[in-house]
VOGU-3710 file (C-alpha; in Angstrom, 3 decimals, decimal comma):
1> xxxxxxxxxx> 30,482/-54,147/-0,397  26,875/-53,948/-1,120  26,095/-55,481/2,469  28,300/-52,595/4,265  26,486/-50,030/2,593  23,025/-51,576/3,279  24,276/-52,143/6,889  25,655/-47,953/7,073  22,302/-46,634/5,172  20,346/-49,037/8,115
11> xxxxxxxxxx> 22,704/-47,297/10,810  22,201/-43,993/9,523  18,469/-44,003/9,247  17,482/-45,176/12,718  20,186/-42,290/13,809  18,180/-39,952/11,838  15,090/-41,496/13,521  15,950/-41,031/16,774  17,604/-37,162/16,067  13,999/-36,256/14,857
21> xxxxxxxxxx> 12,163/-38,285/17,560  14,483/-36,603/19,972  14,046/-32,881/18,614  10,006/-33,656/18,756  9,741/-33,994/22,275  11,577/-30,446/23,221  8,487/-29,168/22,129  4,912/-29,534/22,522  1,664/-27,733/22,049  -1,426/-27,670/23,845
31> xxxxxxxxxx> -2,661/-24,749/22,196  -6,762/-23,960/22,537  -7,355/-27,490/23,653  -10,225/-26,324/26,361  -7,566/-27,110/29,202  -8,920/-25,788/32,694  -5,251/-26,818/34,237  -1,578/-27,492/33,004  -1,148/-31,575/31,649  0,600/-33,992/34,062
41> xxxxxxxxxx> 2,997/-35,883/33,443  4,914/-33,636/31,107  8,137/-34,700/29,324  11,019/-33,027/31,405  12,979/-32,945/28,124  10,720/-30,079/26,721  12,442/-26,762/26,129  9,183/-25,033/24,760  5,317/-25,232/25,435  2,335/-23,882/24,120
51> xxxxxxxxxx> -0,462/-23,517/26,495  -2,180/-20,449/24,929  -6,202/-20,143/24,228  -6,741/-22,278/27,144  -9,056/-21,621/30,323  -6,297/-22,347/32,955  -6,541/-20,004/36,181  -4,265/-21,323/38,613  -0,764/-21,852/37,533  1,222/-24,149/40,247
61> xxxxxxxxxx> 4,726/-25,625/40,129  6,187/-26,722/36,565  9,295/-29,387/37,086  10,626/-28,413/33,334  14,460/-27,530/34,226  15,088/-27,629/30,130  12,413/-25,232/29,512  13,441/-22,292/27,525  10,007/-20,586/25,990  6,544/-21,118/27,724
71> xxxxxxxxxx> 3,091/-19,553/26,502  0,066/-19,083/28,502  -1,207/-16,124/26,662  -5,132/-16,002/26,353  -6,304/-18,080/28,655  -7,824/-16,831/32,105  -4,716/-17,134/34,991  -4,788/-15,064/37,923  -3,149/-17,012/40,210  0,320/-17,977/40,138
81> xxxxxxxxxx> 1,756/-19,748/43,113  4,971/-18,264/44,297  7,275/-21,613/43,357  5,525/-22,073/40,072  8,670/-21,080/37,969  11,576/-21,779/40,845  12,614/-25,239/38,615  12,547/-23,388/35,098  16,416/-22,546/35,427  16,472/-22,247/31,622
91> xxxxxxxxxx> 13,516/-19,651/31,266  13,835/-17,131/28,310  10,829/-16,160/26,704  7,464/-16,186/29,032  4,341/-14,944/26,877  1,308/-14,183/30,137  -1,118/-11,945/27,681  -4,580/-11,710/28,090  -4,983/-13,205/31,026  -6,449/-11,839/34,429
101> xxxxxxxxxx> -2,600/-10,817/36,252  -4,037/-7,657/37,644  -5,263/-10,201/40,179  -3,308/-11,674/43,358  -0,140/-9,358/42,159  1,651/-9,782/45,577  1,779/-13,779/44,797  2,118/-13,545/41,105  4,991/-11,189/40,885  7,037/-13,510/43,693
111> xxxxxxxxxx> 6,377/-16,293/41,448  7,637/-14,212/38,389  11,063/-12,878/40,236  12,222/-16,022/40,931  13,124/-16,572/37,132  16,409/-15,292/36,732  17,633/-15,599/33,409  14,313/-14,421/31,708  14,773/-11,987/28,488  11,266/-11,694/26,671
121> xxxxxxxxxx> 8,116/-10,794/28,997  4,766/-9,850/27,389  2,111/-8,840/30,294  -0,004/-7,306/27,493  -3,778/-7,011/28,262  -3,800/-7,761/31,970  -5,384/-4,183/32,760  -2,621/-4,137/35,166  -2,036/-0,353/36,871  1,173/1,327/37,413
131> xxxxxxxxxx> 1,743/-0,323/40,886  1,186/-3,865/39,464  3,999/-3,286/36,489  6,488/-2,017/38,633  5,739/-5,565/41,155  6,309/-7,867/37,967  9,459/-5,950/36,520  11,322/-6,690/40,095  14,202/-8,692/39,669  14,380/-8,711/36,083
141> xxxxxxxxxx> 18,245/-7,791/35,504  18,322/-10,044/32,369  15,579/-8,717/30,500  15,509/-7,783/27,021  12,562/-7,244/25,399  9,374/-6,223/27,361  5,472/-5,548/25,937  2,874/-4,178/27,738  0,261/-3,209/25,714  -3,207/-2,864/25,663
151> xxxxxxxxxx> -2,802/-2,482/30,256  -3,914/0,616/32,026  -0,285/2,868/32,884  -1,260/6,406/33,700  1,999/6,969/34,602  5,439/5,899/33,485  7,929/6,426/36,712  11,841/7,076/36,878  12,177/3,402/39,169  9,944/1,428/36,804
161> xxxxxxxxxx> 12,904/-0,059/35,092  15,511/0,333/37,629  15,924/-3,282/38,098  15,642/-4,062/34,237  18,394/-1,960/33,014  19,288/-4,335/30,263  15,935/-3,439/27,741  16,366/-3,189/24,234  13,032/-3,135/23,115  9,524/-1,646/25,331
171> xxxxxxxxxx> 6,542/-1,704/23,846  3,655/0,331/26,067  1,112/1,139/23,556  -2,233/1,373/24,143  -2,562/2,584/27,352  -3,838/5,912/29,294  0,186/7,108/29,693  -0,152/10,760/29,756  3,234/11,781/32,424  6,840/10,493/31,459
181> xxxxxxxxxx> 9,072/11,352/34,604  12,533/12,599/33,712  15,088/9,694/34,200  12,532/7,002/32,973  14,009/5,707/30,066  17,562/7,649/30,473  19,094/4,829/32,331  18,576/1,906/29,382  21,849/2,659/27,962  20,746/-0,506/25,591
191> xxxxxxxxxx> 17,687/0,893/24,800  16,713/1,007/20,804  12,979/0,290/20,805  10,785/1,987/21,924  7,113/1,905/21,353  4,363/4,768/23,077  1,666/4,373/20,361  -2,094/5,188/21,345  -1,387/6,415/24,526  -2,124/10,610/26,041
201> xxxxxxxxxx> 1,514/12,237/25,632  0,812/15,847/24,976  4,280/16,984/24,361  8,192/15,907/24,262  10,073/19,112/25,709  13,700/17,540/25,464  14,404/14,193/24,198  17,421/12,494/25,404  17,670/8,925/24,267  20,364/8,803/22,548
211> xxxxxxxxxx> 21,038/5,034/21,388  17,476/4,953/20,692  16,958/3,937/17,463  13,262/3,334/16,516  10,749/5,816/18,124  6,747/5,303/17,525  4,776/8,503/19,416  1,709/7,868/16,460  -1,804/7,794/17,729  -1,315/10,123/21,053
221> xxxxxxxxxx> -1,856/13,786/21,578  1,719/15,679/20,682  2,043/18,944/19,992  5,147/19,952/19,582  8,707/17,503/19,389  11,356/19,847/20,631  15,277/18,754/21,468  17,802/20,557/23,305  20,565/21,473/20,580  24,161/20,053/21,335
231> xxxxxxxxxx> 26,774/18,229/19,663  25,811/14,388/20,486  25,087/11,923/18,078  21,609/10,103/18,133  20,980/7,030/16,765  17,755/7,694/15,995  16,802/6,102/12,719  12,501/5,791/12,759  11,009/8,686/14,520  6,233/8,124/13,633
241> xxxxxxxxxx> 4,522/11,083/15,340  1,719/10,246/12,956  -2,065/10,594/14,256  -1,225/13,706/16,602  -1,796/17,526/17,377  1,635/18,842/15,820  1,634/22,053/14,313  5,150/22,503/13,669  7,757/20,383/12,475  9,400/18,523/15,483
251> xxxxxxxxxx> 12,829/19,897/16,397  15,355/16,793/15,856  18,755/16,586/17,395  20,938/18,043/15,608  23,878/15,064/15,195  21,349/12,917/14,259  20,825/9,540/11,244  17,494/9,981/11,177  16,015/8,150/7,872  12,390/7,320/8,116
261> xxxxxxxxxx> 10,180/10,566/9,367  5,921/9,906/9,773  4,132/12,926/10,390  0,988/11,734/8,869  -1,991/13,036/10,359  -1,627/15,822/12,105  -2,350/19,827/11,974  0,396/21,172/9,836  -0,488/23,887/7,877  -2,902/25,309/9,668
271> xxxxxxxxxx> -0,698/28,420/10,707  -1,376/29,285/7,154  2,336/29,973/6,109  5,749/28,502/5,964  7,397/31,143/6,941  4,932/31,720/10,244  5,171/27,734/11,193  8,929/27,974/10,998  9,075/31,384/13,175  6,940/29,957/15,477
281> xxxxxxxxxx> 8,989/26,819/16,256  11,778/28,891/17,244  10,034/30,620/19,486  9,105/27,871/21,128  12,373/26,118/21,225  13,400/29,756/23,234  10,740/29,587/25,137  10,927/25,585/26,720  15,036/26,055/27,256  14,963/29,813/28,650
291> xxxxxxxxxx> 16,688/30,949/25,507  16,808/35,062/26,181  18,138/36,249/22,225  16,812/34,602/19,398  19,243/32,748/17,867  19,359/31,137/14,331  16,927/29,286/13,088  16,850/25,792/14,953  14,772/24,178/12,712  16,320/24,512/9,449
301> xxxxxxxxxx> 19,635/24,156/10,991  18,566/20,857/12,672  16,816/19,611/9,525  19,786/20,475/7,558  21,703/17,843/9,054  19,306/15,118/8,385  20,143/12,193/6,425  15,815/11,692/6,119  15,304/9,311/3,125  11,640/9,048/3,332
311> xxxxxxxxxx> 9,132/11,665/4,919  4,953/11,097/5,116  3,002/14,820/5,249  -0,159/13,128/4,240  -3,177/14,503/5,394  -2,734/17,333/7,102  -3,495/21,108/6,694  -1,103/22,249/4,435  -2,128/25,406/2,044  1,192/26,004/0,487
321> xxxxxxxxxx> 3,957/24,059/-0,339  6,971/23,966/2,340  9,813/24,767/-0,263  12,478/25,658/1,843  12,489/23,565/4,798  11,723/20,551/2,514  14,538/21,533/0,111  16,395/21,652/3,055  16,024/17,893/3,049  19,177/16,958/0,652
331> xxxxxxxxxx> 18,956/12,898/1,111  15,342/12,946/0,334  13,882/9,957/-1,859  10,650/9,927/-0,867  8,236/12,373/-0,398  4,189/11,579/0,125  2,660/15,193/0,263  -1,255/13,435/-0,556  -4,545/14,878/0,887  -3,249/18,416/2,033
341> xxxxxxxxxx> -5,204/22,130/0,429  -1,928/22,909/-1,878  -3,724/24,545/-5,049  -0,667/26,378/-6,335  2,653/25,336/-5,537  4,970/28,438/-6,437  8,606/29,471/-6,106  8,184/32,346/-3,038  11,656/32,214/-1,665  12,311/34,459/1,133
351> xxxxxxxxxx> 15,793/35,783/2,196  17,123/36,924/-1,300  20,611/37,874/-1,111  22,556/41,012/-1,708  22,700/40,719/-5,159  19,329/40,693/-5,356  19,016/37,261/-7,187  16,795/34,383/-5,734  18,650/31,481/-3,929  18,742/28,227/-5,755
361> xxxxxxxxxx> 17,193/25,638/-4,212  16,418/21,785/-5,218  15,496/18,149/-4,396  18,512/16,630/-5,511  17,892/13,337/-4,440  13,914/13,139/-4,544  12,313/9,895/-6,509  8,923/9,517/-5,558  6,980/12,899/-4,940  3,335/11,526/-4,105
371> xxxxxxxxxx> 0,581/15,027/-4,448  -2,602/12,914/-4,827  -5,872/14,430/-3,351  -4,324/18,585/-3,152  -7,015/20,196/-5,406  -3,377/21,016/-7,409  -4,084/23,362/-10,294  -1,044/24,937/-11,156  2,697/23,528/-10,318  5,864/26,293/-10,996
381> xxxxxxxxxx> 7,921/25,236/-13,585  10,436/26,433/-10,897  9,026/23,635/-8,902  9,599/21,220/-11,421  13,133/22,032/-12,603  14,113/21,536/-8,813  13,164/18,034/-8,798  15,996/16,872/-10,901  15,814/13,094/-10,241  11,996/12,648/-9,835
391> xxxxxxxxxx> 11,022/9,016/-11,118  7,583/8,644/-10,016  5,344/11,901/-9,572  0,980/10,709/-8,596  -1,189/13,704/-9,102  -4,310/11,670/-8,905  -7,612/13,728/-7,946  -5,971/16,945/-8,723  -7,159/19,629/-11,507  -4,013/19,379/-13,554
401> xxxxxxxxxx> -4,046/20,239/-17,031  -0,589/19,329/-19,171  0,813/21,701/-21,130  0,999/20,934/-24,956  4,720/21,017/-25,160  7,802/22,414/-23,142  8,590/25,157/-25,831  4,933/27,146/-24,528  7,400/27,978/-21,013  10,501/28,954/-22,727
411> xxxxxxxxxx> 9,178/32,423/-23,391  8,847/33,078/-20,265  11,986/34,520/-18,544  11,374/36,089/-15,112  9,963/34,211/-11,777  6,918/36,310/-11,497  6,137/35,044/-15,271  5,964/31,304/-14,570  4,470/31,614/-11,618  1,676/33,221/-13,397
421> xxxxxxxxxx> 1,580/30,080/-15,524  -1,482/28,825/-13,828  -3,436/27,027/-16,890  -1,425/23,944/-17,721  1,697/21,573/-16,120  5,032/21,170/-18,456  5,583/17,877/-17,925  8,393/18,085/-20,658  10,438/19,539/-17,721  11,154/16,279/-15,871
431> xxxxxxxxxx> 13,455/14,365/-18,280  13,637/11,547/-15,406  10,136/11,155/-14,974  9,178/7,539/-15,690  5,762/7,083/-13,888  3,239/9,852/-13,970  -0,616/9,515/-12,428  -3,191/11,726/-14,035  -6,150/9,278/-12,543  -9,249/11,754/-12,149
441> xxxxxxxxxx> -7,682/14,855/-13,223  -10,819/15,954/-14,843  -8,131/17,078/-17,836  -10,157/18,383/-21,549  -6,865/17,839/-24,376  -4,166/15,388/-23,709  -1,501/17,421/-26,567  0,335/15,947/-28,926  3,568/15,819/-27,946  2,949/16,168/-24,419
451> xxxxxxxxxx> 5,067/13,861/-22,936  7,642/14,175/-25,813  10,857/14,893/-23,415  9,882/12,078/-20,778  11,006/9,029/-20,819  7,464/7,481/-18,901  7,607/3,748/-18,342  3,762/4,124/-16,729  1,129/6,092/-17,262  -2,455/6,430/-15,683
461> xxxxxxxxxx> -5,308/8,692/-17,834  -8,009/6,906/-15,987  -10,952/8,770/-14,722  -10,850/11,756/-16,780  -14,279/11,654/-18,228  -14,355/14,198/-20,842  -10,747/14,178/-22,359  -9,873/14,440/-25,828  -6,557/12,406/-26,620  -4,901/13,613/-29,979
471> xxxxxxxxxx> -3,362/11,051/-32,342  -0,017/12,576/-31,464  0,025/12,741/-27,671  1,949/9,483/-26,938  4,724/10,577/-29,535  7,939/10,563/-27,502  6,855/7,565/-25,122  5,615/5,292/-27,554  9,351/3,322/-27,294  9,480/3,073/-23,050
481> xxxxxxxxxx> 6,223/2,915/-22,535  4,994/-0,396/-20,626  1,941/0,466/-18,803  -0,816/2,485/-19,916  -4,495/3,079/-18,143  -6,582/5,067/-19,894  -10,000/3,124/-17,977  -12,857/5,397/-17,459  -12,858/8,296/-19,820  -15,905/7,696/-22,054
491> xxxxxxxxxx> -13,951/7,153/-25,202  -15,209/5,756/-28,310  -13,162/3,454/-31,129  -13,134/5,875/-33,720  -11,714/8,471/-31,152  -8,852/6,294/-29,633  -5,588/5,708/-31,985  -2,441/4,282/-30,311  0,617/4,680/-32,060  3,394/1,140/-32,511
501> xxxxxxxxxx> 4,389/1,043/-28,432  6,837/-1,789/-28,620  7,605/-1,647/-24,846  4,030/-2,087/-23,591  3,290/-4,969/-21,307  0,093/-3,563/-19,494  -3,209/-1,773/-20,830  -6,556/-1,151/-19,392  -9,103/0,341/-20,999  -11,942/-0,628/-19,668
511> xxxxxxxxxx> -15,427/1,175/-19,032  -15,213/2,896/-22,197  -17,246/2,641/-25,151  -15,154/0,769/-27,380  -15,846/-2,255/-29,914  -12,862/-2,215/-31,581  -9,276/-2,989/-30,555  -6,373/-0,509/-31,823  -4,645/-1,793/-34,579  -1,341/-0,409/-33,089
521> xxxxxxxxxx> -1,272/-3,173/-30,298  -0,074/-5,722/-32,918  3,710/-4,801/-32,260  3,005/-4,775/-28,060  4,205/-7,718/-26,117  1,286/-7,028/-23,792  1,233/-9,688/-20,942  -2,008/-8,492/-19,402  -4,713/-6,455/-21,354  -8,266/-5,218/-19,472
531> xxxxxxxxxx> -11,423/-4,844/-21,451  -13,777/-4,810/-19,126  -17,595/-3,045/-19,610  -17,191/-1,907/-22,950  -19,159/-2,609/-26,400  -17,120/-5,209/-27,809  -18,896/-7,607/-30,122  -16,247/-9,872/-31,534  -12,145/-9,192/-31,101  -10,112/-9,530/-34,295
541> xxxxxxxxxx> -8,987/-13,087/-34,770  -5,291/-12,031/-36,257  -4,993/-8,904/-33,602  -5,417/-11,628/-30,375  -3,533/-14,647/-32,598  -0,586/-11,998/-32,355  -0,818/-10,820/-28,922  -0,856/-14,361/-27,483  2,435/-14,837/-28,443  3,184/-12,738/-25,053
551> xxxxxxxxxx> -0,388/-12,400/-23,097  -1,229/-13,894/-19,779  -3,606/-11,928/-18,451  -7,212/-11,093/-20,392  -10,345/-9,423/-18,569  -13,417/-9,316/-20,584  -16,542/-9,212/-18,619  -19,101/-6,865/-19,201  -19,098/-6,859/-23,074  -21,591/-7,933/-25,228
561> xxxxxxxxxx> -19,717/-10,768/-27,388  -21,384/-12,572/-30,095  -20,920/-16,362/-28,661  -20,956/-17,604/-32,424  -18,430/-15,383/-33,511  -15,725/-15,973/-31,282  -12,945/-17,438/-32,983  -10,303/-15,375/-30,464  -11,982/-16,994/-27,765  -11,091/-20,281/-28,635
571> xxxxxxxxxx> -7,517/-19,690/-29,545  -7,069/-17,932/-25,600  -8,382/-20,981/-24,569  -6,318/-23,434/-26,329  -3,265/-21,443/-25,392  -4,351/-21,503/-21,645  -4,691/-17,444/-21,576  -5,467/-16,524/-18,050  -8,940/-14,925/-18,017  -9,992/-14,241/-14,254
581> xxxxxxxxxx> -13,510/-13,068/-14,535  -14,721/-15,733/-17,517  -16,965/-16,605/-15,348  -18,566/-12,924/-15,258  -19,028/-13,078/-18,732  -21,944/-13,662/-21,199  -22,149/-13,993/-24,889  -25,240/-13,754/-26,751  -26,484/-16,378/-29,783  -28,208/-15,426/-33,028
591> xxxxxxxxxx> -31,463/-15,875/-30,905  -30,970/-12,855/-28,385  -30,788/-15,562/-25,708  -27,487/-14,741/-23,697  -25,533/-17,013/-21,991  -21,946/-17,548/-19,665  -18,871/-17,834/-21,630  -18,374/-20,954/-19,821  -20,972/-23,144/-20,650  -20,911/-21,858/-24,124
601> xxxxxxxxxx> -16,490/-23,023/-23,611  -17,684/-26,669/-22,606  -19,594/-27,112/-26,572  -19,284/-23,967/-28,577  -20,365/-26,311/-31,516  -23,734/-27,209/-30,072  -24,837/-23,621/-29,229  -24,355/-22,096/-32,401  -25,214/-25,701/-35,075  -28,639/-24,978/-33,050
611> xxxxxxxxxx> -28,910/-21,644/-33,978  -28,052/-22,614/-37,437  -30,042/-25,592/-37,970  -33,093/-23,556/-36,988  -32,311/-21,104/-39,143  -31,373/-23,649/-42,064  -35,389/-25,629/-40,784  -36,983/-21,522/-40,658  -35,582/-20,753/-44,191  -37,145/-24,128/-45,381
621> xxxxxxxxxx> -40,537/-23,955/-44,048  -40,244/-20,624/-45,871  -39,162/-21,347/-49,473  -42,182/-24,647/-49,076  -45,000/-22,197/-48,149  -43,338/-19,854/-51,372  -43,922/-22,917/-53,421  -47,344/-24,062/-52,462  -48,509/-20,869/-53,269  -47,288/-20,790/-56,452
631> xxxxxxxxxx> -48,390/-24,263/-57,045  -51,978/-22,858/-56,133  -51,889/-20,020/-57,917  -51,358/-21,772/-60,915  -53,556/-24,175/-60,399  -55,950/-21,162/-59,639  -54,971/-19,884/-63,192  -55,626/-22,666/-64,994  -59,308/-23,778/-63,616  -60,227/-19,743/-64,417
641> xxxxxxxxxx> -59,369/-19,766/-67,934  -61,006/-23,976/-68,612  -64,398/-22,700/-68,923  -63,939/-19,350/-71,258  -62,609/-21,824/-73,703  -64,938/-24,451/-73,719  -67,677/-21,888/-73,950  -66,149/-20,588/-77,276  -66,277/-24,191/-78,703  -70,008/-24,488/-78,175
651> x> -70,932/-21,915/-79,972
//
């Protein structure tokens, strides 16, 4: 029994062997080997090959009928003979970048047509022209992915892909493209990539591709986005006109599943109103389809229909907020509204109705509102109520000031009211908020109280250089809190009290002036805890004995620790505590002399007996030199007083 499985295991192996051998020779590399020409003798078997970073020139005929992938990218070909690929039947993917194709063209496109079954083709970085693409996409029926980047295209024409109808995916960025004929890209019924970043497009009048479904326009010279309203449906799902001219929002189709928006970059704003950047879209939509009567309002209606989950207005030149075409947004998750010249964001609502009462408006699906970098004073408690699911809310470099409790607002009962409301931020409002970013807010009193109706899981004070925190302000979070920064605000021990926070797993709180640790972090299962450039001296032995029980992380550097006194030290170290930057750190001994935390690690004993021996030797020599003198003057004494005495005996 024992000798048939022996004999099976030795059958099965050398199967295994020879699967493994067998799979090693379909592929080979030769990649940046300094080869000046392909390698002879080249196993037929091979069904990929990597030739890339090479200095081959001349390409001649490969006898490789298995071959399915071949790379010659960076090396320096400009010659292909014309029956170079004629025996690679099985040709799929052919990578020629970087290389020197806008050379010989006539010969190297023959060459390239006679592979009929090819789907991936990157000619990226050949400085090939207009002419020269259109040569090497002949005969290319097959093809389903195509890159061209980094070439010289002026021009895209309507027969450039008329015999490569099959594309899925182009990618043409980085070139000098500054014309799109009509009937270009309207043929690639597959089409649903498409890539024209860093390229000279200064407009899209009508868009038409329908089963497109990623579109990336970033990095060219659009101003306006404009689409011919009908009832189609367009895939659409990525639309980036980031890093342009725009100075409206672009005009979308109007059946549409657009999800991810990037406008990032660009000049809106700068018509100075909402209401003036919307009215002057539509004009402009009447105006490029010979619209005679002004119809509704294309925008809004278009945006209305948008399933958009995430949007990116980042820097541009925004003064107000866009409250109604943003609200208009309903599927709206994600909102980054950073680096824009919002001070105020207020509740002016235009169109009221005949009633005379203000139209309701929200963000009922917004999480993450990002308003970092606005110059943000005052935010409408209007504005605030809308956002009825907001999680995450960053108002770093902004000139907020929170309010000191939710019940300051109440009193205030008509829209022109709040929106006067221009010295602090209710926070109290946003029951769902759970991670708030005050970073460099420049803010005088954090309340108490002031966060009492949130439920904050993070929180970031950091930066805020003169601010008072009263012993009360972190009533209400104390129980969900888990991460808390308050880095960077000049604070003293005696002026920092932290209430019980049995939820809190992070805290930094360095560059401060602090030598003590609150006494309230006993009940925190902190897992990381930052310290850095502070005044710290020692750290409570019991305080650090209790917050090892959970603590990974420890930063410490910067301090001024007492190398003698450092029984905390020693117990992170024996319970493996992470501490990244113990090498950054000093300690100093009872002799002023200051050195690394590591070398004192590797024999605290010796370091600090020293110190203590030469004390014990100093207080010796000391109490000796005490004695001797009082040895002498005794001595001293004695001799005086000898002679008075034996003077009175004589006479």
């Amino acid at each position: 029994m024992f000798s048939n499985l022996l004999l099976l295991w030795s059958f099965s192996h050398e199967l295994y062997l020879t699967e493994v051998k067998h799979d090693a020779s379909k592929e080979q590399s030769w990649n940046n080997q300094n080869l000046y020409s392909v390698p002879l003798d080249l196993d037929v078997r091979l069904t990929r090959l990597d030739l890339s970073n090479n200095f081959i020139r001349q390409l001649h005929t490969l006898v490789l009928p298995y071959l399915e992938q071949l790379d010659l990218s960076a090396n320096q070909l400009d010659l292909i003979s014309e029956d170079a690929f004629e025996n690679l039947a099985q040709l799929e993917e052919l990578n020629l970048s970087r290389n020197a194709l806008n050379n010989n063209t006539g010969s190297n496109s023959k060459a390239l047509q006679s592979i009929t079954e090819l789907k991936s083709l990157d000619i990226s970085f050949n400085s090939l022209s207009d002419d020269a693409v259109e040569l090497y996409l002949r005969n290319k029926y097959s093809l389903d992915q195509l890159k061209m980047t980094g070439n010289v295209l002026t021009r895209l024409s309507h027969s450039l892909f008329k015999e490569c109808k099959g594309l899925r995916a182009i990618t043409i960025d980085d070139n000098l493209i500054s014309v799109i004929e009509e009937g270009t890209f309207e043929p690639l019924t597959q089409l649903e990539m498409l890539n024209l970043a860093k390229n000279n497009l200064g407009q899209i009048c009508d868009f038409k591709l329908r089963r497109l479904k990623y579109l990336n326009l970033s990095r060219n010279s659009v101003e306006f986005f404009v689409t011919r309203e009908h009832d189609q449906l367009y895939n659409l799902e990525i639309l980036d006109l980031s890093f342009n001219q725009l100075l409206y929002f672009p005009i979308v189709p109007k059946m549409n599943r657009l999800k991810f928006l990037h406008l990032q970059n660009n000049m809106l704003g700068s018509l100075n109103s909402e209401a003036t950047m919307v009215s002057e879209a539509n004009y402009l939509y009447n105006e490029i389809f010979n619209e005679r009567t002004i119809r509704k309002n294309n925008l809004h209606a278009n945006w209305r229909m948008m399933p958009l989950i995430y949007i990116d207005l980042s820097y541009n030149h925004f003064r107000t907020f866009p409250v109604e075409t943003l609200s208009l947004l309903l599927s709206l998750e994600t909102l980054n509204f950073g680096n824009n010249c919002v001070q105020n964001i207020t509740w002016n609502i235009r169109n009221y109705g005949d009633s005379g009462e203000q139209r309701q408006l929200s963000f009922p699906s917004l999480k993450d509102l990002d308003l970092r970098s606005n110059g943000l004073v005052n935010i409408s408690p209007l504005f605030l109520n809308a956002l009825t699911k907001i999680e995450t809310l960053n108002l770093q470099d902004n000139s907020v000031q929170p309010c000191a409790s939710l019940d300051n607002v109440r009193s205030f009962q008509t829209t022109q009211q709040l929106n006067l409301i221009t010295s602090c931020v209710a926070f109290g409002q946003l029951r769902t908020l759970k991670h708030l970013n005050l970073k460099d807010n420049n803010i005088k009193m954090l309340h108490p109280n002031v966060f009492q109706k949130n439920s904050l899981v993070s929180l970031n004070l950091a930066r805020n250089t003169h601010m008072v925190i009263h012993e009360g302000a972190l009533e209400g979070v104390q129980a969900t809190l888990e991460s808390l920064i308050i880095s960077e605000i000049n604070i003293t021990s005696s002026d920092l009290t932290l209430p019980c926070m049995p939820a809190l797993t992070q805290l930094k709180i360095s560059n401060n002036h602090l030598d003590v640790l609150p006494s309230g972090l006993s009940c925190s299962p902190l897992k990381e805890i930052d310290i850095r450039n502070n005044t710290f001296i020692t750290l409570n032995d019991s305080l650090i004995d209790a917050l090892s029980v959970h603590l990974q992380v420890m930063f410490i550097s910067g301090n001024n620790f007492n190398c003698c006194d450092s029984q905390w030290l020693i117990i992170l170290k024996e319970l493996q505590i992470n501490l990244p930057d113990v090498s950054d750190t000093k300690c100093f001994t009872l002799g002023d002399s200051s050195i690394v935390v590591m070398e004192y690690l590797k024999s605290p004993l010796f370091h600090c007996l020293l110190h203590t021996k030469a004390q014990e030797v100093h207080f010796g020599q000391m109490l000796i030199v005490v004695l001797f003198l009082l040895v002498m003057l005794t001595v001293f004494i004695i001799c005086t007083r000898k002679p008075c005495c034996s003077r009175s005996c004589i006479v």
